[in-house]
C-alpha positions, 0 to 999 in steps of 0.5 A, spaced: 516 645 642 517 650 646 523 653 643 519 653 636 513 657 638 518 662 641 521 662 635 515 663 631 513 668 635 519 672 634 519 672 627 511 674 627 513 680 632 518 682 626 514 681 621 508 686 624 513 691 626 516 691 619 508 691 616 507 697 621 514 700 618 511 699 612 505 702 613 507 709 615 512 710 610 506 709 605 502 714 609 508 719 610 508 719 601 500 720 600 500 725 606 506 729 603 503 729 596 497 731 599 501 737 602 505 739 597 498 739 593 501 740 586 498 734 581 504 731 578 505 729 585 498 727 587 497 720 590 493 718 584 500 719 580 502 713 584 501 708 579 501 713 573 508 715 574 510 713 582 517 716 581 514 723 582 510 722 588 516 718 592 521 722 590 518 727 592 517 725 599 523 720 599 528 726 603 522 726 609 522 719 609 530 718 610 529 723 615 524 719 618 527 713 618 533 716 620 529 718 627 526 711 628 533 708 628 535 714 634 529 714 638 525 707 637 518 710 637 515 711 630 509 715 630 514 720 633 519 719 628 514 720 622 511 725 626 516 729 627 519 728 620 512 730 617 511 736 622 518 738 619 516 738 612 510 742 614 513 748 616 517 747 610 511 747 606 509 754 610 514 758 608 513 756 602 507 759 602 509 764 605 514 766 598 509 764 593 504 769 596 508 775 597 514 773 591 510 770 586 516 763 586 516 758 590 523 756 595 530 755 591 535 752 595 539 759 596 533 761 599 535 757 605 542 762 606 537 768 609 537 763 615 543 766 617 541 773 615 535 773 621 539 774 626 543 780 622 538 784 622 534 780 617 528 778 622 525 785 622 524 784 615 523 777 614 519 777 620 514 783 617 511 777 612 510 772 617 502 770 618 498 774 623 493 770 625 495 765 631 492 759 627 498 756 625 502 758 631 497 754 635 498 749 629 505 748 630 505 748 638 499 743 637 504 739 633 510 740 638 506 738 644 504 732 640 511 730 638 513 731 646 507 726 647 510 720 642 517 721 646 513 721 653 508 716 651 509 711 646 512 705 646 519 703 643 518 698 637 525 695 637 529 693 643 535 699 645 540 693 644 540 690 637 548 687 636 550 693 631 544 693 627 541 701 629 549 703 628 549 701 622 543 702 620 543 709 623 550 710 620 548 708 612 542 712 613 546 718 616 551 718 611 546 717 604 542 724 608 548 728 608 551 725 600 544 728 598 545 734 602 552 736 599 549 734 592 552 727 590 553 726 583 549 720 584 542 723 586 542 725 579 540 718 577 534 719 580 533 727 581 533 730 573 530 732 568 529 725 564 525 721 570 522 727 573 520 735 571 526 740 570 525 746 568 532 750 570 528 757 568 522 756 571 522 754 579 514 754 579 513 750 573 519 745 576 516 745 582 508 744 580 510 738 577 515 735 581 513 738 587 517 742 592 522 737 594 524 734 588 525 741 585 529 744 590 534 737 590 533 738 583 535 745 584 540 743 589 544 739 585 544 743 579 547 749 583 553 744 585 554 741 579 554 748 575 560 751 573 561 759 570 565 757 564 567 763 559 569 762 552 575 767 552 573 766 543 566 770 545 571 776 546 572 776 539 566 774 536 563 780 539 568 785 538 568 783 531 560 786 531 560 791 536 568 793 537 566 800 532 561 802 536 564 801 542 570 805 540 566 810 538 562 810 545 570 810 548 573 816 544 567 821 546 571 827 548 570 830 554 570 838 556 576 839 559 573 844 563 568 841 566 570 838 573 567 831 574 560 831 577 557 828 584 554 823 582 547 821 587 544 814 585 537 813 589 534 806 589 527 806 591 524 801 596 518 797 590 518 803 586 514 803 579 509 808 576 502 805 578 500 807 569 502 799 568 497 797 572 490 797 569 484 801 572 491 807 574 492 808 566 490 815 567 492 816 575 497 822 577 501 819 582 507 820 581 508 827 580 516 829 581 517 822 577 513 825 571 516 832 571 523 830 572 523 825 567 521 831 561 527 834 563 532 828 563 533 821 560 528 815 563 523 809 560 522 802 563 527 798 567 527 791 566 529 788 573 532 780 574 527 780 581 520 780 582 517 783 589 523 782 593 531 780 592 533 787 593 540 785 592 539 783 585 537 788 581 542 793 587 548 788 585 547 789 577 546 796 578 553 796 581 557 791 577 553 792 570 554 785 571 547 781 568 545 775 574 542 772 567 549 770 566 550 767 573 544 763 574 546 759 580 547 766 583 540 768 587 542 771 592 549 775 590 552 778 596 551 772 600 555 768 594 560 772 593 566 768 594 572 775 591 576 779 595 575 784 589 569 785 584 569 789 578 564 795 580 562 802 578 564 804 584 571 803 583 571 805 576 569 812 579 574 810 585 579 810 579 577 816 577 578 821 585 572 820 587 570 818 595 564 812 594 559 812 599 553 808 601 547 809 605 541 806 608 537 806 614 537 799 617 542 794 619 548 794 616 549 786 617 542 785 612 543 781 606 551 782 607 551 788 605 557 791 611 562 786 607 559 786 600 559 794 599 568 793 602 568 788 596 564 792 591 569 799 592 566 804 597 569 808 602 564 807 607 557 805 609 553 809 613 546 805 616 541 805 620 546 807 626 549 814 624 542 816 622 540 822 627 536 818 633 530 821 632 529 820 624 522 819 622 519 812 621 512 812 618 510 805 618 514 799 620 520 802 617 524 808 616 521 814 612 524 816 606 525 824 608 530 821 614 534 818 607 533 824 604 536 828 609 542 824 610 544 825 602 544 831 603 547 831 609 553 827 606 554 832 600 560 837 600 562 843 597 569 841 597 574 836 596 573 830 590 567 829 587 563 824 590 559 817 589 552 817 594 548 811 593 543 810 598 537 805 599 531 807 600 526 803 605 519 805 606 517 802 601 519 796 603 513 790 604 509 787 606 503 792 606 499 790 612 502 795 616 497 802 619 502 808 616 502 814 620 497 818 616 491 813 615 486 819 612 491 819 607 492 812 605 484 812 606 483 817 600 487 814 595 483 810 590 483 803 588 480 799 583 473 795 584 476 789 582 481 788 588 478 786 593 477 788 600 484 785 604 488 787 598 485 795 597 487 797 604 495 793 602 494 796 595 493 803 598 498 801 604 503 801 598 501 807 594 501 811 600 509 810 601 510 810 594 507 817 593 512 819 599 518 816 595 517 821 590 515 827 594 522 826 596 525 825 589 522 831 587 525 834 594 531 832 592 532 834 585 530 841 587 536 841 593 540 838 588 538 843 584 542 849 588 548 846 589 554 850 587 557 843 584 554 839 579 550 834 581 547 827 576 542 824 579 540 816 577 533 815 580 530 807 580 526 802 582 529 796 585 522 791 583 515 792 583 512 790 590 509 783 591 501 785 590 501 778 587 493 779 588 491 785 586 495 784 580 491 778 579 485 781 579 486 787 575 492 785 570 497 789 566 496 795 561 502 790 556 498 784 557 504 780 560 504 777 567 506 780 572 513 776 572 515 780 566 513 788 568 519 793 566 519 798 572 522 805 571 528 809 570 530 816 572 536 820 570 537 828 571 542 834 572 538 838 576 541 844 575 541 843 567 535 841 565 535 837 558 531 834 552 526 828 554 530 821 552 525 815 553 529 810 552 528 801 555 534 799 559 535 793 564 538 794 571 545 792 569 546 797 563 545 804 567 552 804 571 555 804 564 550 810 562 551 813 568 559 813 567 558 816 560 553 822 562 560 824 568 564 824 562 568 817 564 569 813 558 574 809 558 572 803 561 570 798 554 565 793 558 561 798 560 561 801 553 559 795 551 553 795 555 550 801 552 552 798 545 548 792 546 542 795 550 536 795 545 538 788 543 539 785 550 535 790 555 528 786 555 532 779 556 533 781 563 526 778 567 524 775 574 526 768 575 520 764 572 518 769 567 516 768 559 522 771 556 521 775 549 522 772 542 529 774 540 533 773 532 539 770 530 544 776 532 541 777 539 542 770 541 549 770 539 549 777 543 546 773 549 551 767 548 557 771 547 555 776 552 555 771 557 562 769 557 564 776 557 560 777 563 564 771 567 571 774 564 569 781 567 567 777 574 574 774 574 578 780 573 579 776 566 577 781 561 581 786 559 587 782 559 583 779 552 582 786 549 586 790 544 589 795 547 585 801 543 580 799 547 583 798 554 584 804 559 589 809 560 595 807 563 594 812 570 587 809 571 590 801 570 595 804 575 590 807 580 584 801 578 589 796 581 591 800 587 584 801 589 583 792 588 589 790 592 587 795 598 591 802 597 588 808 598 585 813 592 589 819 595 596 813 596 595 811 589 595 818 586 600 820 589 604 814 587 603 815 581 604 823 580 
């Protein structure tokens, strides 16, 4: 009898602590969706369309599962499972506030760029209340508490069975993790809610987690493949036109022109904006663009990303073709990539790029060698005493410095420097607070967000001091001179847009910045003109009188069909007619072809460069000197 009632209290003791298991696995889901906040996800949904809600949480339940095994205590190990995925949760937040779009798996690459300078950056958007930080030591203090206090639910020995457990739960975390191909019967778009252009509308019905699985595995399983047939199908409409754009002839007499590109930090003409339509901010933008070519700049990023709109810039390679692409310059896997800055490489000229931060952000130290420059000068070779004006280094130390760089002898000369005062959040006290006081905000924007709006406007207007600055410097330079002036994307006042809307009526995911370029020493006729960020270096080449490069060519002939497609990621894409969706579809391939050094070998030779420049473009790609190559080749 004895034996029996042991071994019946045995099996009851089993029992209660798999029914306590249970019951925390099923607090952990209805806890997660409350969490995640989104109604595809809500509790209620769990008997509608249980799949959303559980897959949802079923990444922090594995987890959690995986930390009973390992500690035997189960309030901590849910607990800290769950306090884990708050955090997750909390940065998030964060991105949607100031980015307007939620976490994607390649966000988690900037982990690795906070001690690279990135945490000066980054760090700007982290809340300023001590609440949350005193939420999470309370959770931290709680989670030691569990490992301190609370009893173990199983014994420590169990005669291999955590081993295994703890194994196959290890191992299904890490398949999930390296995205197997067999998450996929749950994690898609037939079960759940895809939508692969639209991280915001994935996530609001399928919750975060299951967006960023979803994402994950579609990242891993999405290869750039190119039709080299696309090559054809498109010269046979464009190959006129772009052989006309190639054969434009140059004076023989005109020394190629130093090339100055500034790209400034959140820039954009306030005008878009209703409540400024008839403001007068940007003074220099205005004149300089009745003396040259400018419009609206389509741009494949909203309130951040700098690298995506910097990198089509150099490249004229549309991220639109490369959607697993998010973040270019920690992606990037090639020795070489096709650029701008090599075609002016080809050309003689010295290629340098300038910003006053740490060179090791974003990547950048190693992208730029990539890319073609010659050299970078950053924060550290800026004078020590350059001024700041806010959080970060004021655009007049940049100015400064280009000018500095320009020579009076020697090869021509590529500047392209990177502006930073601009740079967000807004929630920073500039030096000149009567200044920032005195600009007008509209009375829709609330108290919080007028002095972020004024905050930014402040440093804008100086940004266009300094263009205005700048192009009367360049203005007196013995040596011609074009200057290519942008704004990388428009900055993440997603509150004030919300109160006050947009001129055009669209949101503001898909806002056009603008565009700039002039001689100063000539001034020309005004030319308005929509471009996207990857077609100006193909215009920039033709202003220099540099023709012979057939992709960039292509650019410009495809620019008024394909400029408005270029869009922040989640943004409503413009309705297109047949020829442009075959444009958009051949273009694609041509852009993977270039990325991989593909294309010229597809193109017929009337359109290919001329021998020298081959010679000299393929010195610079396996690392010999411009002044070798061109002494080779003599």
């Amino acid at each position: 009898m004895a034996f029996v009632s042991s071994s019946l209290l045995s099996k009851r003791s089993v029992a209660v602590r798999a029914i306590v298991v249970l019951a925390m696995m099923v607090s952990f889901v209805l806890l997660t969706a409350l969490l995640d906040g989104n109604d595809g996800v809500a509790a209620s949904q769990l008997l509608a369309q249980p799949s959303f809600p559980l897959a949802n949480a079923m990444p922090g339940l594995m987890l959690a599962l995986l930390l009973l095994v390992l500690t035997r205590r189960t309030l901590l190990s849910f607990g800290l499972a769950y306090l884990l995925q708050a955090v997750m949760y909390g940065v998030n937040a964060l991105k949607v506030a100031n980015l307007g779009t939620p976490l994607l798996p390649a966000d988690f690459r900037m982990v690795e760029q906070l001690h690279k300078g990135g945490l000066h950056v980054l760090g700007s958007y982290l809340p300023h209340s001590f609440l949350p930080y005193l939420a999470m030591l309370g959770g931290v203090a709680v989670v030691i508490a569990m490992w301190r206090y609370e009893p173990p639910l199983f014994v420590p020995r169990t005669g291999g069975k955590r081993v295994v457990t703890g194994t196959l739960l290890g191992l299904t975390l890490v398949t999930l993790l390296l995205g197997m191909p067999g998450w996929r019967n749950l994690y898609n778009g037939q079960k759940l809610w895809l939508e692969p252009w639209s991280a915001a509308a994935t996530t609001s019905h399928s919750g975060l987690v299951s967006s960023l699985v979803m994402f994950h595995l579609q990242d891993r399983r999405t290869k750039q493949k190119a039709d080299p047939g696309a090559v054809s199908n498109l010269l046979q409409t464009t190959g006129d036109a772009v052989r006309a754009r190639m054969q434009t002839p140059a004076d023989p007499g005109t020394a190629l022109p130093d090339i100055v590109v500034v790209q400034s930090e959140s820039f954009f003409d306030p005008r878009i904006v209703h409540g400024y339509e008839n403001t007068h901010l940007t003074p220099n933008l205005t004149r300089l663009a009745a003396e040259g070519m400018s419009g609206p700049l389509h741009v494949p990023t909203y309130g951040g990303g700098t690298i995506r709109t910097e990198f089509e810039v150099l490249t004229g390679l549309s991220l639109r073709y490369f959607g697993n692409m998010q973040f270019p310059y920690l992606q990037l896997n090639d020795k070489v990539v096709p650029s701008m800055v090599r075609t002016l490489r080809a050309h003689g000229y010295e290629t340098v790029a300038i910003h006053g931060n740490d060179p090791t952000f974003w990547n950048r130290n190693t992208a730029f060698k990539v890319l073609g420059f010659d050299r970078f000068v950053s924060q550290s070779a800026f004078p020590a005493n350059a001024p700041m004006d806010g959080k970060y280094m004021a655009d007049s130390a940049m100015t400064d410095e280009i000018m500095a760089q320009l020579k009076d002898a020697g090869p021509p000369q590529l500047l392209f420097a990177i502006s930073l005062e601009a740079h967000g959040p807004y929630d920073v006290e500039p030096n000149d607070r009567a200044a920032r006081d005195a600009i007008p905000v509209p009375a829709a924007i609330d108290a919080k967000d007028k002095v972020e709006v004024q905050n930014y406007l402040y440093h804008m207007q100086h940004a266009d001091e300094e263009l205005g600055r700048l192009a009367e410097s360049l203005a007196k330079r013995s040596r011609p001179t074009l200057l290519l002036f942008y704004g990388d994307h428009l900055p993440g006042l997603t509150s004030a847009y919300r109160a006050t809307g947009f001129v055009n009526g669209q949101d503001m995911l898909s806002q056009a910045g603008t565009w700039l370029l002039v001689d100063p020493r000539n001034p020309g006729q005004p030319q308005r003109i929509d471009m996207a960020s990857w077609m100006l270096p193909g215009l920039l080449l033709e202003r220099a009188g540099i023709h012979d490069d057939a992709y960039f060519a292509l650019t410009q002939v495809l620019a008024p069909s394909l400029a408005a497609l270029t869009r922040a990621p989640g943004a409503a894409l413009p309705a297109i007619d047949a020829q442009q969706q075959q444009f958009d579809k051949d273009m694609a391939s041509v852009s993977v072809l270039r990325m991989k050094g593909k294309l010229d070998k597809l193109l017929p030779t009337s359109l290919l460069p001329s021998t020298t420049a081959v010679a000299k473009q393929d010195n610079e790609e396996q690392g010999i000197p411009a002044s070798a190559a061109m002494g080779m080749h003599r």
